[in-house]
C-alpha positions in Angstrom: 0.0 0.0 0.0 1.3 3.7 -0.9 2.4 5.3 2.4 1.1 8.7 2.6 2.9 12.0 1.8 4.8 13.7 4.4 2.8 16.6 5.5 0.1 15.9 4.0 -3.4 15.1 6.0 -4.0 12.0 7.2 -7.7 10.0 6.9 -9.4 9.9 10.4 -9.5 7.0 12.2 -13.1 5.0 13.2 -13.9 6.9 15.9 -12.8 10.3 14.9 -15.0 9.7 11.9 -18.2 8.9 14.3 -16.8 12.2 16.7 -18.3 15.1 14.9 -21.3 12.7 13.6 -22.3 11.5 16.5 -22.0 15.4 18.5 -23.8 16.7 15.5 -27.2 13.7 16.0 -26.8 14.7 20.0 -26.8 18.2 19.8 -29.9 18.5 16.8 -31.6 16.1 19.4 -30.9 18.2 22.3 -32.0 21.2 20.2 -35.7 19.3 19.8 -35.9 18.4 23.3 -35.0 22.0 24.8 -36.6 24.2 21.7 -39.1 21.9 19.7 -40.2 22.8 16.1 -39.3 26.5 17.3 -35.8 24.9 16.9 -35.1 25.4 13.0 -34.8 29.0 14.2 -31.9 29.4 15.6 -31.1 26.6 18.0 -30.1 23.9 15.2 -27.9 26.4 13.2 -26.4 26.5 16.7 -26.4 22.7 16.9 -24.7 22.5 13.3 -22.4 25.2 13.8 -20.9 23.8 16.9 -20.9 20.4 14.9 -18.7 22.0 12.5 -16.4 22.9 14.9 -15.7 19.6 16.7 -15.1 18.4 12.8 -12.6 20.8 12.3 -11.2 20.1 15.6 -10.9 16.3 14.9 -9.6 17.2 11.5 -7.0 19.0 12.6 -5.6 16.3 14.8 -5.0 14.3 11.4 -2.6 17.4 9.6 -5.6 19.6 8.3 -5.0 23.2 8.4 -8.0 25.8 9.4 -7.2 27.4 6.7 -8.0 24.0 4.4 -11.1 23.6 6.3 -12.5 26.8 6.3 -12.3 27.0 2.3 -13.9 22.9 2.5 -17.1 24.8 4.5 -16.7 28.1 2.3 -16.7 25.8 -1.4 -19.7 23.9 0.1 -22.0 26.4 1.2 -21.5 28.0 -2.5 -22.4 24.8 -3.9 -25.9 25.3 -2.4 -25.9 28.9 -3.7 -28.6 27.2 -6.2 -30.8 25.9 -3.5 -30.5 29.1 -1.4 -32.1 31.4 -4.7 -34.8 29.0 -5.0 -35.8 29.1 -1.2 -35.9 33.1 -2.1 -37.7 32.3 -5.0 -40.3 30.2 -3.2 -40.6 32.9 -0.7 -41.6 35.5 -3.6 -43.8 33.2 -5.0 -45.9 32.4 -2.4 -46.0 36.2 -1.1 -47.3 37.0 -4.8 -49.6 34.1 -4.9 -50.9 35.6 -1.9 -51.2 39.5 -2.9 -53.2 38.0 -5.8 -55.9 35.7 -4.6 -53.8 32.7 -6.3 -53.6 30.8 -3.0 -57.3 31.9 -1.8 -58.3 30.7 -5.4 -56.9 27.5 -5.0 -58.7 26.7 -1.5 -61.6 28.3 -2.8 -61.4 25.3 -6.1 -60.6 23.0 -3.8 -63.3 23.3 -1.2 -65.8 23.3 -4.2 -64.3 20.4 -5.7 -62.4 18.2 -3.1 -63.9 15.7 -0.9 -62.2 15.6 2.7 -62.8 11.9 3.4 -60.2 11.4 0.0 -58.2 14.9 0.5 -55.2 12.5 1.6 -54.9 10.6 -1.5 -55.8 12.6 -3.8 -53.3 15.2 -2.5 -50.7 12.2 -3.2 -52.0 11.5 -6.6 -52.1 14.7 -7.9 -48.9 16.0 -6.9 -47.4 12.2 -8.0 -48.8 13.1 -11.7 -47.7 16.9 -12.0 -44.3 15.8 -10.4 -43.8 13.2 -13.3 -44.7 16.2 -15.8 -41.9 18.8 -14.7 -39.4 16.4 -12.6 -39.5 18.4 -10.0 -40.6 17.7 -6.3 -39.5 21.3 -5.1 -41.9 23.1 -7.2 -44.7 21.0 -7.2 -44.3 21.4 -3.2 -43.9 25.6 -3.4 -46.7 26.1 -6.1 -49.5 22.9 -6.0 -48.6 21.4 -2.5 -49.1 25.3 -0.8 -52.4 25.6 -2.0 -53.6 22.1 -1.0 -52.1 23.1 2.3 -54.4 25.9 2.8 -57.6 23.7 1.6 -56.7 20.8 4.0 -56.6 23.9 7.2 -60.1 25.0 5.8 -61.4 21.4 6.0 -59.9 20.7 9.5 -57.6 18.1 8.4 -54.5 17.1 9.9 -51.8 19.2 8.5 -49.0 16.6 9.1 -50.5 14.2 7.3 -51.4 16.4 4.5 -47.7 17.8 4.3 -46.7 14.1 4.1 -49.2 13.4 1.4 -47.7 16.1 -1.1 -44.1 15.6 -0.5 -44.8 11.4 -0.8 -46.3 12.1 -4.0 -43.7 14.7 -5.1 -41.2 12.4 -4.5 -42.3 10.5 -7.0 -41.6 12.1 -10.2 -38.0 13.2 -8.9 -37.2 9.7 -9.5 -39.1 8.6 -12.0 -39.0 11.5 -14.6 -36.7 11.9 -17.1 -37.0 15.6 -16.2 -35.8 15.3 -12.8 -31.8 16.4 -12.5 -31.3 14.0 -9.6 -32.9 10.8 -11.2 -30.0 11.9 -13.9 -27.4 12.3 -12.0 -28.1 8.6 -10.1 -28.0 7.2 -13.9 -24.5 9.2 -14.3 -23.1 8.7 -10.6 -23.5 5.0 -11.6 -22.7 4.4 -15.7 -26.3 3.5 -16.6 -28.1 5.2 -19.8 -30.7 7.3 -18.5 -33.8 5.4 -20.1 -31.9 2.0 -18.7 -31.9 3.5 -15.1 -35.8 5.0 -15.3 -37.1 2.0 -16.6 -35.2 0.0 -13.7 -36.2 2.3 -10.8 -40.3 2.2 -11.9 -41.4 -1.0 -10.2 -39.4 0.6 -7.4 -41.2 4.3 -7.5 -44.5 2.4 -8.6 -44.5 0.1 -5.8 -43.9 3.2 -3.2 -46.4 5.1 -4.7 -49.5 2.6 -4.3 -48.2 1.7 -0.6 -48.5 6.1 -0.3 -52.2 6.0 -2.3 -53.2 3.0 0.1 -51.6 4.1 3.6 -53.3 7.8 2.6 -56.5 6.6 1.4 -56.8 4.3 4.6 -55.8 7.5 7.0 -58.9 9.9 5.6 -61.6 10.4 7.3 -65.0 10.2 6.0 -67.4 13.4 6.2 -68.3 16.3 4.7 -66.9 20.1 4.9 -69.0 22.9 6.5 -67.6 24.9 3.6 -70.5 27.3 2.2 -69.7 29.6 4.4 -66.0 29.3 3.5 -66.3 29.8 -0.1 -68.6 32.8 0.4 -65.9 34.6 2.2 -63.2 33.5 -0.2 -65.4 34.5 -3.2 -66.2 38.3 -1.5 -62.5 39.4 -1.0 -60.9 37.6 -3.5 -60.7 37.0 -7.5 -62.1 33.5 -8.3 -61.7 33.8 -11.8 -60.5 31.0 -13.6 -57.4 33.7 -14.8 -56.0 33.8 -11.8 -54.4 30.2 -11.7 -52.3 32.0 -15.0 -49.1 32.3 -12.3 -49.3 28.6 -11.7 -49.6 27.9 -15.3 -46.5 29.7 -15.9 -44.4 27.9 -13.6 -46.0 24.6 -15.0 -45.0 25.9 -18.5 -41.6 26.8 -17.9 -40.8 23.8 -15.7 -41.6 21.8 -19.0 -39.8 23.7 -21.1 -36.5 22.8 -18.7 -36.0 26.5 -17.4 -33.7 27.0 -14.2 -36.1 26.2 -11.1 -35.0 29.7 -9.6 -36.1 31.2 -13.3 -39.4 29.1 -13.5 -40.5 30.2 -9.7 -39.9 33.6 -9.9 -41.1 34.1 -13.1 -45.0 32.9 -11.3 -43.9 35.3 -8.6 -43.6 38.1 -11.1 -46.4 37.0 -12.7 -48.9 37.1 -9.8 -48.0 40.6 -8.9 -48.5 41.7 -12.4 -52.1 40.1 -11.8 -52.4 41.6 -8.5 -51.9 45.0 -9.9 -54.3 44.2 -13.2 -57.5 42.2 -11.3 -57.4 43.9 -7.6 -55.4 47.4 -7.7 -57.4 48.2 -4.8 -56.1 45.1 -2.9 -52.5 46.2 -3.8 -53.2 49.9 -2.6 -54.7 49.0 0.9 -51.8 46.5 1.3 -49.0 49.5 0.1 -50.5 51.3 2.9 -48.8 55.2 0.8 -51.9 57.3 0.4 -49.1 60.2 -0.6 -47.7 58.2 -3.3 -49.5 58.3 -7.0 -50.8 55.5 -7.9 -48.6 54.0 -9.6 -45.8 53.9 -6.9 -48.0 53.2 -4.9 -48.8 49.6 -6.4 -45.3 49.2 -7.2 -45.1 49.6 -3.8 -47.3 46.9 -2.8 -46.0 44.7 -5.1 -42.7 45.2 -4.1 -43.4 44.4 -0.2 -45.1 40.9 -1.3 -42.3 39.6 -3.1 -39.7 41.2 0.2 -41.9 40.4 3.2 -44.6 38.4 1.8 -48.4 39.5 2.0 -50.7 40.4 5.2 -54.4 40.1 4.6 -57.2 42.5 6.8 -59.8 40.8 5.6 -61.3 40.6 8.9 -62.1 37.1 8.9 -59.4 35.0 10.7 -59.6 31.9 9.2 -59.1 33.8 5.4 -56.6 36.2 7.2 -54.6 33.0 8.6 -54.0 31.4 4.8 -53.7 34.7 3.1 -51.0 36.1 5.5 -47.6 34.1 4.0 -44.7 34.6 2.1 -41.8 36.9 0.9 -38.2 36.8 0.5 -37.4 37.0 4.4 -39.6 34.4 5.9 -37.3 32.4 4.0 -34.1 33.2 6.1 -34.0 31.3 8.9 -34.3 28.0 6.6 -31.5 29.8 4.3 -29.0 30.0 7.6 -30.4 26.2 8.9 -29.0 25.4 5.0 -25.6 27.2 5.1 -24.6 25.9 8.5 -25.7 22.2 6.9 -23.6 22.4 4.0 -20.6 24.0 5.9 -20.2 21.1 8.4 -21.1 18.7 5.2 -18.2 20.2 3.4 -16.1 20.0 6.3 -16.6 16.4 7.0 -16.6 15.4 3.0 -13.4 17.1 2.6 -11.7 15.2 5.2 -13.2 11.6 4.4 -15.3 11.2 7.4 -18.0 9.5 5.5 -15.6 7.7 3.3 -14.5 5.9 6.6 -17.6 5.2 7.7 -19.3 4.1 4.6 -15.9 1.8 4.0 -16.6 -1.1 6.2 -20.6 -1.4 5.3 -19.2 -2.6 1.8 -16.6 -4.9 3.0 -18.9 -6.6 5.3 -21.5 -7.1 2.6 -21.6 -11.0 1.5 -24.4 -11.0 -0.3 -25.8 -8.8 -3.2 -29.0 -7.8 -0.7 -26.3 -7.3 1.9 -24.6 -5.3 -0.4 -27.9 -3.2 -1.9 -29.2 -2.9 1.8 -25.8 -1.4 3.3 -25.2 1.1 -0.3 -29.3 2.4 0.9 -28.0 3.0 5.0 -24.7 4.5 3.3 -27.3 6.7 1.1 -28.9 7.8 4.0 -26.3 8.4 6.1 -24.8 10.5 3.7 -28.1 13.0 4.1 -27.9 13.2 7.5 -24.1 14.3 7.3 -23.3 15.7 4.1 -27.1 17.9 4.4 -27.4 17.4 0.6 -29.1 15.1 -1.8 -27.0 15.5 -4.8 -23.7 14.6 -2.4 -26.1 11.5 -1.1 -26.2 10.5 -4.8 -22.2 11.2 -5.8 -20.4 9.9 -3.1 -22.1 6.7 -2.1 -22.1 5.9 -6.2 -18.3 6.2 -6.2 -17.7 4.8 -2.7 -20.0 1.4 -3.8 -19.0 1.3 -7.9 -15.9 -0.7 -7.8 -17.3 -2.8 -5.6 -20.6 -3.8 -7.4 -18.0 -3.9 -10.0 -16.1 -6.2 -8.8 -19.0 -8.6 -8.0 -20.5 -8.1 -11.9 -23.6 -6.5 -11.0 -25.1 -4.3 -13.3 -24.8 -0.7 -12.9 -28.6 -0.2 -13.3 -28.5 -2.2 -9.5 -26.7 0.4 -8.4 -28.0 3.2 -10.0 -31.7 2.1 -9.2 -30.9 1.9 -5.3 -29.4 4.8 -5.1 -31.8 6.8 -6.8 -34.8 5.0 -5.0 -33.1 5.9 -1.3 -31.1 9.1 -1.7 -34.1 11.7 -3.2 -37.1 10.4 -1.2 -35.0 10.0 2.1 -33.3 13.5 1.5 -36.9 14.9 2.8 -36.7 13.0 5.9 -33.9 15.0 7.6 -34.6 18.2 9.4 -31.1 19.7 8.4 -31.0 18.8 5.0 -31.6 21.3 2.4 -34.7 19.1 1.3 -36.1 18.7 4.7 -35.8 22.2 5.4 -36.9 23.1 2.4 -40.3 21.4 3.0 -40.8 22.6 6.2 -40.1 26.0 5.5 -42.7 26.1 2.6 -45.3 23.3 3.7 -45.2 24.7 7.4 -44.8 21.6 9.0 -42.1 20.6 10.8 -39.5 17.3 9.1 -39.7 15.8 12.3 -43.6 15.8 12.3 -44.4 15.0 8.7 -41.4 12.0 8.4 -43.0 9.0 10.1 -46.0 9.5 7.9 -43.9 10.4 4.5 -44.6 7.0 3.0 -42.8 7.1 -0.3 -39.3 8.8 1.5 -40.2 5.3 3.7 -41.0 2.6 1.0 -38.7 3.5 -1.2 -35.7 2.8 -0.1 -37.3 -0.6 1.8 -38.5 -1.9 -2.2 -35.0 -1.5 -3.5 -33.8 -4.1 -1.1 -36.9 -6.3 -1.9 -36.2 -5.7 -5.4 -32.6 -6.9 -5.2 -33.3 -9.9 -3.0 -36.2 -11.1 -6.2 -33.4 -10.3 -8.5 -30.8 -12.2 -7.1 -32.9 -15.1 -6.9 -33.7 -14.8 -10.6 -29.9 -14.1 -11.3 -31.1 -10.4 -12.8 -28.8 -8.6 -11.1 -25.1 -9.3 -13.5 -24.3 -7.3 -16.3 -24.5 -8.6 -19.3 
């Protein structure tokens, strides 16, 4: 074996790998027991950030310099500049939607339409099918799954379980679309042809997706809505026209035609406030709150303040007041410092190969080709909860398992399959990863609150190992 370079760093050992892990599950715990839900505010960027620290610590121990590992936490907290403009985008958007009617429209459709004892499923369903459309589980979650949101608070539903209903069936086109960048980069992380890899994670995403329709269609609640009052109120302070679902067309439209997600997003944001100012002026004016200012200005104005601060209705009904009331730019913050302090201790502990040595032995202790596929999925998730980012959950468990899947003669589409099928729907499950937070943030649901009922993020992961254990019966599983 090649000694290592004088100087240079050294790779931690076992238990200075599990160190800064281990402080970071303790202290996130601690956070939740001390701060609750309250604590994505503040307490775990505290938690992550003292994380961080211990990593470096333990890093240094092993020849790293500060220096080093302050550019490691720099280089990956730019790598989620991308995330970070679509959480601000998302913000906008749903500030907008607000200032418009677009959100009280879509509660006001889906009170008229939906039936609460099959809110559940159909929640599921219909974000599974738009998801497969645009490959995209973050804006079918900021546009579709905010307006079912506010229709499941107006039929007294369980918000958990409707949170868990949209992002299960969100989930479902990010790995099953050819659309979807992280169903793309699981083919490429892996060597498969895309088409190859879709067509070998379906029976996967399929099988997850009935277990979500059944587990959600079994959890609703027979019974109908009280809601003619409801849609009165909506109907008297708020465009109902079928017009003002354009802004959601938009971002449906662009999301098709592959445009970046921050592009697609903000283009609907713009777009709302554009209708704002068109169908309700006067609901832009009383919101501007600038009686000196001409016109003009003054719906600039209000516009303006939606997308910055998001939208704050005086209808004087509470219920309406509660949904309309949401958005902007800076209700997205805290979740934008949860994410940076994330990706700074992931980059910290990626750089220094703390998950390579953990992730090591669960392949070298693999005898089996379901040992094997069931270790690559805890390696996948693993990798969420320390790296804080899906797309590293893909990469680095796709290059740290290759050779060895290699080495046995399984087909790359075994490996590109499970890692797709655990690394995106799991990435949700986490209350410090960018997806997790994202969902929270925008759904208004705590991770830890909506996880044990996010069936697909669940099944998933659990068919891919079923999956490999029928295919290495069947001898399915070499490459040809």
């Amino acid at each position: 074996m090649k000694s290592p370079t004088p100087g240079a760093p050294r790779p931690p050992g076992l238990v200075e790998a599990l160190v800064p892990v281990a402080a970071l599950i303790v202290l996130v715990a601690l956070s939740y027991l001390l701060f609750g839900d309250a604590g994505a505010k503040g307490p775990n960027q505290v938690a992550l950030t003292v994380a961080a620290m211990i990593a470096a610590l333990m890093a240094t121990r092993r020849g790293w310099t500060m220096a080093e590992l302050t550019d490691a936490a720099a280089a990956s907290v730019a790598s989620g500049i991308g995330a970070i403009f679509i959480l601000f985008a998302v913000g906008a958007l749903i500030g907008s939607w607000a200032l418009s009617g677009t959100l009280l429209a879509m509660v006001y459709y889906g009170l008229a339409l939906l039936d609460p004892g099959s809110f559940y499923v159909t929640s599921a369903a219909l974000c599974a099918v738009i998801s497969l459309a645009i490959g995209s589980s973050w804006t079918v979650v900021g546009t579709v799954g905010v307006g079912l949101m506010g229709i499941s608070a107006n039929m007294g539903l369980d918000p958990t379980i409707s949170a868990a209903a949209i992002i299960s069936g969100a989930y479902f086109g990010d790995t099953t679309s050819p659309l979807s960048d992280s169903a793309n980069l699981a083919a490429a992380s892996a060597g498969s042809a895309l088409y190859d890899h879709l067509r070998a994670t379906l029976p996967i995403s399929l099988g997850a997706l009935v277990a979500t329709l059944v587990v959600f269609w079994l959890l609703g609640t027979p019974g109908a809505a009280d809601t003619g009052e409801k849609l009165a109120a909506i109907a008297a302070i708020a465009p109902t026209s079928p017009l003002i679902f354009l802004p959601l067309a938009v971002v449906i439209l662009l999301a098709l035609l592959r445009l970046p997600p921050f592009t697609t997003i903000f283009a609907g944001a713009i777009t709302a406030c554009l209708l704002a100012v068109a169908l309700s002026p006067g609901r832009v004016l009383a919101f501007a709150a600038a009686p000196d200012l001409p016109a003009p200005l003054a719906l600039l104005k209000g516009a303006w303040l939606a997308l910055a601060s998001g939208y704050v209705s005086s209808s004087g009904n509470a219920a309406i007041d509660a949904i309309a009331s949401r958005g902007g730019m800076e209700s997205m913050l805290p979740t934008i410092w949860l994410v940076m302090s994330a990706f700074a201790f992931g980059g910290i502990v990626e750089k220094t190969g703390v998950l390579e040595k953990i992730v090591a032995p669960i392949a070298g202790l693999a005898r089996s080709t379901v040992s094997l596929v069931a270790g690559l999925v805890a390696a996948v998730f693993a990798s969420n909860v320390v790296t804080a980012d899906q797309y590293l959950s893909i990469v680095l468990p796709g290059r740290m398992f290759r050779p060895e899947f290699e080495k046995r003669g399984l087909s790359p589409l075994v490996l590109s399959r499970s890692v797709g099928a655990a690394a995106t729907p799991t990435s949700a499950l986490v209350p410090w990863n960018s997806c997790g937070a994202y969902m929270a943030a925008t759904l208004g649901v705590a991770t830890v609150a909506y996880a044990p009922f996010a069936v697909f993020g669940i099944a998933s992961p659990l068919i891919a190992i079923v999956v490999a254990a029928l295919a290495a019966r069947t001898g399915k599983t070499r490459s040809r």
